[in-house]
C-alpha positions in Angstrom: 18.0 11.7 8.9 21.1 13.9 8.7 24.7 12.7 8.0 27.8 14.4 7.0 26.9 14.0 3.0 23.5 13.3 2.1 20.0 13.6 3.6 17.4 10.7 4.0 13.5 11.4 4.3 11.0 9.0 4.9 7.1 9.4 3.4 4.0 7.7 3.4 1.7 7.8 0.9 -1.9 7.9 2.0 -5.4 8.7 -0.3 -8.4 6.9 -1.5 -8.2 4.4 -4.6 -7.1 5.7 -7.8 -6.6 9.1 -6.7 -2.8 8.8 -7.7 -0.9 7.8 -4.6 1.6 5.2 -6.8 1.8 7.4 -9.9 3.1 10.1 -7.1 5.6 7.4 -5.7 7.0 6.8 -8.9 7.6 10.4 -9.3 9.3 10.7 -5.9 11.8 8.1 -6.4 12.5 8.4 -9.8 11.2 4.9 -10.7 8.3 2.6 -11.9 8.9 0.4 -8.7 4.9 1.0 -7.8 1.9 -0.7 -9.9 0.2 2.1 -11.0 -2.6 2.0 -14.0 -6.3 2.6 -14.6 -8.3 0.2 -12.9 -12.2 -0.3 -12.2 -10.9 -2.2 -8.7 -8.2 -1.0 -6.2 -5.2 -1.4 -7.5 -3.1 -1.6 -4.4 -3.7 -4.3 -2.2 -0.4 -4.4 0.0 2.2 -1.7 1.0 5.5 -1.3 -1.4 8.3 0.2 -0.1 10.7 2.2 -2.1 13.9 3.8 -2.0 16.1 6.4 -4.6 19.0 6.6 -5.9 21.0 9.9 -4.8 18.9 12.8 -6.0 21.1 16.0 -6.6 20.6 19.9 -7.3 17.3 19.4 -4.1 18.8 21.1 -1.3 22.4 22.9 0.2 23.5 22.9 3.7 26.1 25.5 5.0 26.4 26.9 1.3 27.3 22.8 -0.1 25.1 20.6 -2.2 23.9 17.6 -0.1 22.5 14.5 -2.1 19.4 13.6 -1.2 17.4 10.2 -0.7 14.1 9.6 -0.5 11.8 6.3 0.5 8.3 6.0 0.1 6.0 3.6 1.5 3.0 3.3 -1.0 -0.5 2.1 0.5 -3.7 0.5 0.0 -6.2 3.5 -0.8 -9.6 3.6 1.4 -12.1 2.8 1.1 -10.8 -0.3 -1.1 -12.9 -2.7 -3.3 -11.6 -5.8 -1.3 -10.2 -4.7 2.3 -12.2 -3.6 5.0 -10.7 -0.4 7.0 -9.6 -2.0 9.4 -7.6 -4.1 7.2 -6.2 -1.1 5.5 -5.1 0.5 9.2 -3.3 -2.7 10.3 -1.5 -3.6 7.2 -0.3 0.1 7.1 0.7 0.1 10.8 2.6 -2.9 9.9 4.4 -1.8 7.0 5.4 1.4 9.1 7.0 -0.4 11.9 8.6 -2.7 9.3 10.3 0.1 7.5 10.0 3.3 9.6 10.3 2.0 13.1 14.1 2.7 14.0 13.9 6.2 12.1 10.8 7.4 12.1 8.6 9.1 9.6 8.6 12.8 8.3 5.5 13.2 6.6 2.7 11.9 5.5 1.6 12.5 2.0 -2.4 12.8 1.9 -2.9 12.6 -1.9 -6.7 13.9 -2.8 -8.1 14.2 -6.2 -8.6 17.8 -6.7 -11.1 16.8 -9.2 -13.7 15.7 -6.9 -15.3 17.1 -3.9 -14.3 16.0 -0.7 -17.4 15.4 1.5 -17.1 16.0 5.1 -17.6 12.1 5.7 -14.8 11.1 3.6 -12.5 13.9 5.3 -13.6 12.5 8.7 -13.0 9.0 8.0 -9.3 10.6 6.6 -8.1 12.5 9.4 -9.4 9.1 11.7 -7.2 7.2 9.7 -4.2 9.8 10.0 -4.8 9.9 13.8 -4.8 6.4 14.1 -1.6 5.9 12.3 0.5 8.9 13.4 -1.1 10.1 16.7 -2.1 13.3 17.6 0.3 15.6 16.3 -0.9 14.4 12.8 -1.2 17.7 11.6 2.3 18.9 12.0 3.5 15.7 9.5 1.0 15.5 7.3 1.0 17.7 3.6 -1.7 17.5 1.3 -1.4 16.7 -2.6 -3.9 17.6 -4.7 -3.8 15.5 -7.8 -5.8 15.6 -11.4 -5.3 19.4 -11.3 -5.2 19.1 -15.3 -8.9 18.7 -14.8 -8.8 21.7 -13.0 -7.1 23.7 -15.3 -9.3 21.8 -18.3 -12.4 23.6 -16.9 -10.7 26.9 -16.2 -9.7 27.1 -13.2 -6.5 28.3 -11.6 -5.2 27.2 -8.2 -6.6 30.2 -6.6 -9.5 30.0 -7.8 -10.0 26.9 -7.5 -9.2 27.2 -3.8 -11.5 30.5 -3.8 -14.3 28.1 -4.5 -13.7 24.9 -2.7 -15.6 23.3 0.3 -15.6 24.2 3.7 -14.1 20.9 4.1 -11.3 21.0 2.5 -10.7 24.5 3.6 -10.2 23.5 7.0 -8.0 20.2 5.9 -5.6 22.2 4.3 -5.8 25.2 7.5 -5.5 22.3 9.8 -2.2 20.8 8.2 -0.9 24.6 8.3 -1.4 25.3 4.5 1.4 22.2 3.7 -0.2 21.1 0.3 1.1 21.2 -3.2 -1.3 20.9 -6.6 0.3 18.3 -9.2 -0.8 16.8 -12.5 -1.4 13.3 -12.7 0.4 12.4 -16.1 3.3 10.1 -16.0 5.8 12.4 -18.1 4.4 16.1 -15.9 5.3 14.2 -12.8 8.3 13.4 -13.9 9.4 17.0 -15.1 8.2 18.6 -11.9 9.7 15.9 -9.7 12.4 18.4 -8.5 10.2 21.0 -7.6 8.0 18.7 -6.0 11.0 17.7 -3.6 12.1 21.0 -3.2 8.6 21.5 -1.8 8.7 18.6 0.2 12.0 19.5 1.7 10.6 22.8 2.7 7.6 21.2 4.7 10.0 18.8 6.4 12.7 22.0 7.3 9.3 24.1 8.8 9.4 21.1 11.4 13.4 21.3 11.7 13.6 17.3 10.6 11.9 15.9 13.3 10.0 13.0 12.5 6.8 11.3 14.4 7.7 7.7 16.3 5.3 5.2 15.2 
């Protein structure tokens, strides 16, 4: 949403368990308001909802800095160790009518681990999921992360070639969500130095669709 001084965008964080979603949230908003740790069970069991402080040096308007705010609405990941899908979809739908209702949503934030391969039925249960949630112009507010890329880099691999070589799959994800995805590391303290350029990125997605935002 626009005003005469500061901009406010609303995203939702979607992805399987531990594949980063909360450590990403914290990022975002500049704050440890998500639980995010190593776990052998899914961490997040409810939605969290978060919002920033002013954010400055992200983005001008007419040649003048605008401040910038940003809220996230963290999720449970899917499949989860303790709620069923359909669980996941309602408590999700409820959360965004809760929070995002009266202003609607910009984009979705699909975080995958780019450390693992995403199988075709993963990728369908996914862009269900999406579909179900945002309707069928999912595409056109959805953005895709791609966490753990220290991993990638660990076993040589730079983002084009990593891309060069990925599946089929995710290939057509990323074609399908017109090439909206950014590759982050998962540590706490890269996160947090990139955080600007991350939202500079995001902010570029959100202007491709001029600020419109999907009704849920």
């Amino acid at each position: 949403m626009l005003d005469d001084n500061d901009i406010t965008i609303n995203l939702l964080l979607l992805g399987r368990t531990q594949s980063g979603k909360s450590a990403l949230g914290n990022s975002l908003l500049g704050s440890s308001d998500f639980d995010s740790h190593l776990s052998p069970s899914s961490v997040t069991t409810s939605c969290s909802f978060g919002r920033s402080c002013r954010i400055t040096g992200i983005t001008r308007r007419n040649g003048c800095e605008l401040s910038l705010r940003v809220h996230v609405l963290d999720t449970p990941g899917y499949s989860h160790s303790s709620l069923s899908k359909e669980q996941v979809v309602q408590t999700v739908k409820t959360a965004l009518d809760q929070h995002f209702r009266d202003k609607g949503l910009h984009l979705a934030l699909l975080v995958l681990r780019a450390d693992l391969p995403l199988c075709k039925d993963e990728n369908d249960h996914t862009i269900q999921m999406l579909q179900e949630l945002l309707g069928p112009t999912w595409k056109n507010f959805t953005a895709v992360f791609l966490t753990h890329t220290d991993k990638v880099e660990e076993a040589g691999f730079s983002e084009e070639e990593y891309l060069h070589a990925a599946s089929d799959t995710l290939l057509t994800l990323l074609s399908s969500v017109q090439h909206k995805y950014i590759f982050v590391e998962n540590k706490a303290h890269t996160l947090k130095q990139k955080r600007v350029t991350i939202l500079r990125k995001i902010m570029d997605f959100i202007r491709q669709n001029s600020y419109q935002v999907t009704s849920i």
